[in-house]
C-alpha positions in Angstrom: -12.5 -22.1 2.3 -9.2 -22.0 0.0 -7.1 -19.9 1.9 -3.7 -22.1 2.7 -2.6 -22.3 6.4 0.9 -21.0 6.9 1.5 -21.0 10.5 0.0 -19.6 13.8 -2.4 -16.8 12.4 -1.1 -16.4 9.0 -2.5 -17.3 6.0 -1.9 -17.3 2.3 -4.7 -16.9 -0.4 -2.9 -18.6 -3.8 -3.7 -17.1 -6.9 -2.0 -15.1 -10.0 -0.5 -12.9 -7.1 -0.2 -14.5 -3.5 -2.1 -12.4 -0.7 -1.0 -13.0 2.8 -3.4 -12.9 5.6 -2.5 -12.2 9.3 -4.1 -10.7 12.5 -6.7 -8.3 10.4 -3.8 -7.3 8.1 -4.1 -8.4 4.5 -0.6 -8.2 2.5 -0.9 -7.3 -1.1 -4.3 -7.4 -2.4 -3.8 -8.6 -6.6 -5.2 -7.4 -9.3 -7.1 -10.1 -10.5 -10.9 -9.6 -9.6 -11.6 -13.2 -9.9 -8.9 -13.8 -7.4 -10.0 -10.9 -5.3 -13.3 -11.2 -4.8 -13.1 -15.7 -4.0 -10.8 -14.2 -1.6 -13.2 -12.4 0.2 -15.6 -14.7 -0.1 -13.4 -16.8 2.1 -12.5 -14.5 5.0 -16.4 -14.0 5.3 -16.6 -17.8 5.0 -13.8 -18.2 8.0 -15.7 -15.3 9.4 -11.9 -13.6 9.3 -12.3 -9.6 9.9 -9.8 -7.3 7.2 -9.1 -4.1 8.6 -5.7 -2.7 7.4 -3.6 -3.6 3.8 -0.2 -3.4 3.6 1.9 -3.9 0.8 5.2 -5.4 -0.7 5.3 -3.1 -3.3 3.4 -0.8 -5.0 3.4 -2.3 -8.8 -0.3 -2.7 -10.1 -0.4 -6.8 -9.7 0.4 -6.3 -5.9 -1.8 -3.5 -4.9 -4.3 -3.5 -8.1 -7.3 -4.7 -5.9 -6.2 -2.0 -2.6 -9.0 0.1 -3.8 -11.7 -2.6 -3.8 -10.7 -4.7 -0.4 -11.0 -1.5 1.2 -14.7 -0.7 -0.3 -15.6 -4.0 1.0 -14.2 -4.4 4.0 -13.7 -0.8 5.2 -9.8 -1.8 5.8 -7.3 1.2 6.3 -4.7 1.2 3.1 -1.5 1.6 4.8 2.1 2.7 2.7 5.5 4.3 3.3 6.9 7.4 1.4 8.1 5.6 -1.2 5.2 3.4 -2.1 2.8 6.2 -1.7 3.5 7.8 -5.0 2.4 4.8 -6.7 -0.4 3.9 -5.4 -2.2 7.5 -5.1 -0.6 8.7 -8.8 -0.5 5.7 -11.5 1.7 8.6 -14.0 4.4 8.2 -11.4 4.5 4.8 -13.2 4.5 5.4 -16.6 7.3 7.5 -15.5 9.4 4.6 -14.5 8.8 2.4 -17.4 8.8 5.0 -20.4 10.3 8.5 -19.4 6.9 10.2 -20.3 3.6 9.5 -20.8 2.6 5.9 -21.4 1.5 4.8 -24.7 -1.7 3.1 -24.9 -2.2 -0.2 -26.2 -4.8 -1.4 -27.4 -3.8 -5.1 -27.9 -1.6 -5.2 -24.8 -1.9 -4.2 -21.1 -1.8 -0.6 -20.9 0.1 1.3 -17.8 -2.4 4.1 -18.5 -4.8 1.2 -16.9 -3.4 1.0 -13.8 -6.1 1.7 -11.0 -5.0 4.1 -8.1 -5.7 4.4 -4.3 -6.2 6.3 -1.7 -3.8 5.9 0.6 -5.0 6.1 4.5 -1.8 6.7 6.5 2.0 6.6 5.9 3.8 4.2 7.6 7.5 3.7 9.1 10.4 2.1 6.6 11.4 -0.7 9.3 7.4 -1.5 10.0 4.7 -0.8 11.7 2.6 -1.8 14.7 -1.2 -3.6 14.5 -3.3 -4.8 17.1 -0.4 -5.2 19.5 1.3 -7.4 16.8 5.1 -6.3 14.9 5.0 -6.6 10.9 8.6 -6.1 10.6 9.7 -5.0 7.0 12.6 -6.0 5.4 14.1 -3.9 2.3 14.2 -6.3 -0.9 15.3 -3.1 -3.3 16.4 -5.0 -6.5 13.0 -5.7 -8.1 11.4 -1.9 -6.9 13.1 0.8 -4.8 10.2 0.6 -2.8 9.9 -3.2 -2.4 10.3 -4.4 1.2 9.3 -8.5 2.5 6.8 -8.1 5.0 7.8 -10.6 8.3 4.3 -11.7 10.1 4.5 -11.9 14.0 4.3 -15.7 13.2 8.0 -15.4 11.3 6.4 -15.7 7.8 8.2 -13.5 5.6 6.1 -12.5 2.7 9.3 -11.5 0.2 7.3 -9.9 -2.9 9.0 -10.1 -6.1 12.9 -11.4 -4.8 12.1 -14.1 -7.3 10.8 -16.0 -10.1 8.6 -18.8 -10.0 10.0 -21.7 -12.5 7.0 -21.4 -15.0 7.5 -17.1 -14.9 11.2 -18.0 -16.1 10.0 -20.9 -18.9 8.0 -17.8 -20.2 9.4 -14.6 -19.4 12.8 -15.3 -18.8 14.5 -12.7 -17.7 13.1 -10.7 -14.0 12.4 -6.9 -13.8 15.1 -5.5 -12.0 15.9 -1.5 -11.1 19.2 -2.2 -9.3 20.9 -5.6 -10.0 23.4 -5.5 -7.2 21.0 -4.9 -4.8 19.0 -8.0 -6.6 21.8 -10.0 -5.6 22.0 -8.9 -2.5 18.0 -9.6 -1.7 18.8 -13.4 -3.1 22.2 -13.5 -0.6 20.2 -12.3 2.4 17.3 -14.8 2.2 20.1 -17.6 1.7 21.8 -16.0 4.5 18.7 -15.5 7.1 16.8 -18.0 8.6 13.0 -17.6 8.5 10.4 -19.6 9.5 8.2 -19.7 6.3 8.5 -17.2 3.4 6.2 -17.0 0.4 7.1 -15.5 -2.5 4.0 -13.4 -5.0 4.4 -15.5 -7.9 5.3 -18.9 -6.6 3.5 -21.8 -5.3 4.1 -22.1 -1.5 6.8 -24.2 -0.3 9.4 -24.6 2.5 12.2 -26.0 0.9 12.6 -22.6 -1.7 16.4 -22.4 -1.7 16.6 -24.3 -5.3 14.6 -21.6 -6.6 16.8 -18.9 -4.6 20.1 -20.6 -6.8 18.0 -20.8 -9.7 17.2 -17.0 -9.7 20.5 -16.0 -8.6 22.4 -17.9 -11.7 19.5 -16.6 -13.9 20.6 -12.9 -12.8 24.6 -13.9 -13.7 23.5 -15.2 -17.0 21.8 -12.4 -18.1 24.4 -10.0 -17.3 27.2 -12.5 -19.6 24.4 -12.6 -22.6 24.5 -8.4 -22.3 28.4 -8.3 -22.0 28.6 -10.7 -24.8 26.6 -8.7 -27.2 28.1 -5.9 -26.1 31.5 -6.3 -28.2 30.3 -3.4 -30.3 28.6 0.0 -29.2 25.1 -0.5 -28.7 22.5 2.0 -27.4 20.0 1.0 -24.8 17.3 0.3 -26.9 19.2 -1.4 -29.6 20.4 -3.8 -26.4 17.2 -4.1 -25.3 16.2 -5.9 -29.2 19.4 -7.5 -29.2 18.9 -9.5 -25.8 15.0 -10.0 -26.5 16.3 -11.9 -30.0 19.7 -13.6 -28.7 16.9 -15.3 -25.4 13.6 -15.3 -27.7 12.0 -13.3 -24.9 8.2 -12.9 -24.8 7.3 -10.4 -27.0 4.4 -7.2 -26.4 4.7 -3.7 -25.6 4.0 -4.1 -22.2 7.1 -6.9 -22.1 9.1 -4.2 -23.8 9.3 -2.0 -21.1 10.0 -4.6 -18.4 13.1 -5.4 -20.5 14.5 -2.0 -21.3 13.8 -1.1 -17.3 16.3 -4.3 -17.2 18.5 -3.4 -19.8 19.0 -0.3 -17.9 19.6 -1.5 -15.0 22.4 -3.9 -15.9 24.3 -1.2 -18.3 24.7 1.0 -14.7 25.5 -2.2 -13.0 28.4 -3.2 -15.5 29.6 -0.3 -15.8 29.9 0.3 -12.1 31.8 -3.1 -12.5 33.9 -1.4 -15.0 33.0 -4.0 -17.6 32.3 -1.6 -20.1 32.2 2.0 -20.7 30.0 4.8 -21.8 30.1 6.9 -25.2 28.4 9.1 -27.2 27.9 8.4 -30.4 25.6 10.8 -33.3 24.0 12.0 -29.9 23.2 8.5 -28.7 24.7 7.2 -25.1 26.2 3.9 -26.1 27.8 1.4 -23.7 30.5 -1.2 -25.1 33.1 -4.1 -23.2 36.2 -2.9 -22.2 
């Protein structure tokens, strides 16, 4: 059996998207059916019984395999209000990332793609109660509006997407972010709160995570000097969005495109809510330059 011992009853099964394990409760399922289905074949190995799924958020690599776990195990899909949308209604999706109706692709991931679910019951904000046993959720609202950590009755913290594993960085090099202040303010509270474990989707389990924490926070600073800096003339949105993905030699694919103008977007409300530049209109484009 692969799955990595955390503490008390909670587990974490490693792979392209970390799946926590607790009490009956799985947390985030992945997307990967290699992943998914090795998983399974170690619960029935450890002759562990899955009976409800929660998530951390409800973006296709975190609750991609929702649909199938449940099938095979007959687990209840759990979500709040906010993630529900997601889950039951890919379009909501496409929304998010393109204003409209997705493109499709066909030599890159495709959001059309995304599988949906069925989701069983809606669930409280602040958490919900299992088998006697508190998951307590905490909001982490910079990456997805809908994110939130999930905290184990153990005191693991499974955090989602607050972060960037090293390698993610090396290649992507910049994080999707909806709302950067409140990015920096997920970062602030884990540096501030003392848990007993966390694990993070996307990054190798470790206790000492706090160099990683700095890491991300100083990544998330950077970025927003590289978009001020380029900003010395008016720029539209889009034309930002190829400006940064030349001036860092981002990844480049449709699908990375997206990620980068949700970004983009996010960091043009932030700075301007900083007052660090100002909006205009120009030949019926919104265009943002420094002040």
């Amino acid at each position: 059996m692969t799955l990595k011992h955390i503490k008390g009853n909670t587990y974490c099964s490693e792979g392209s998207t970390n799946i926590g394990i607790c009490n009956g409760v799985m947390i985030d399922t992945d997307i990967d059916p290699l992943h998914v289905k090795a998983m399974l074949g170690d619960l029935q190995e450890g002759s562990i019984a899955i009976d409800s799924i929660l998530n951390t958020h409800a973006h296709p690599d975190h609750f991609g395999g929702n649909a199938y776990v449940a099938k095979k195990t007959g687990a209840r899909i759990l979500a709040t209000k906010k993630q529900l949308p997601f889950m039951e209604e890919q379009r909501v999706l496409e929304l998010v990332t393109y204003c409209a109706k997705a493109p499709s692709f066909e030599s890159d991931y495709s959001v059309r793609a995304i599988p949906s679910c069925v989701v069983d019951e809606i669930i409280n904000e602040e958490g919900v109660a299992l088998h006697g046993d508190e998951f307590i959720f905490i909001p982490f609202q910079g990456h997805a509006w809908h994110q939130h950590g999930v905290l184990t009755p153990d005191g693991v913290l499974f955090a989602g997407d607050v972060i960037m594993a090293r390698e993610q960085i090396e290649k992507y090099k910049l994080p999707v972010i909806v709302d950067v202040e409140q990015a920096i303010a997920d970062i602030h509270l884990l540096m501030q709160e003392k848990y007993d474990s966390c694990v993070f989707s996307h990054v190798p389990f470790s206790d000492k995570y706090r160099p990683l924490l700095e890491r991300n926070l100083s990544l998330i600073q950077e970025i927003g000097e590289k978009i001020l800096g380029l900003c010395t003339k008016p720029m539209g949105r889009e034309e930002l969005t190829g400006a940064l993905s030349q001036e860092m030699g981002l990844y480049e694919s449709y699908i990375q495109f997206g990620h980068v103008n949700i970004t983009v977007g996010a960091y043009i409300t932030w700075l301007g809510d900083q007052k660090q530049v100002e909006y205009l209109m120009e030949k019926g484009i919104m265009k943002v330059v420094k002040k």
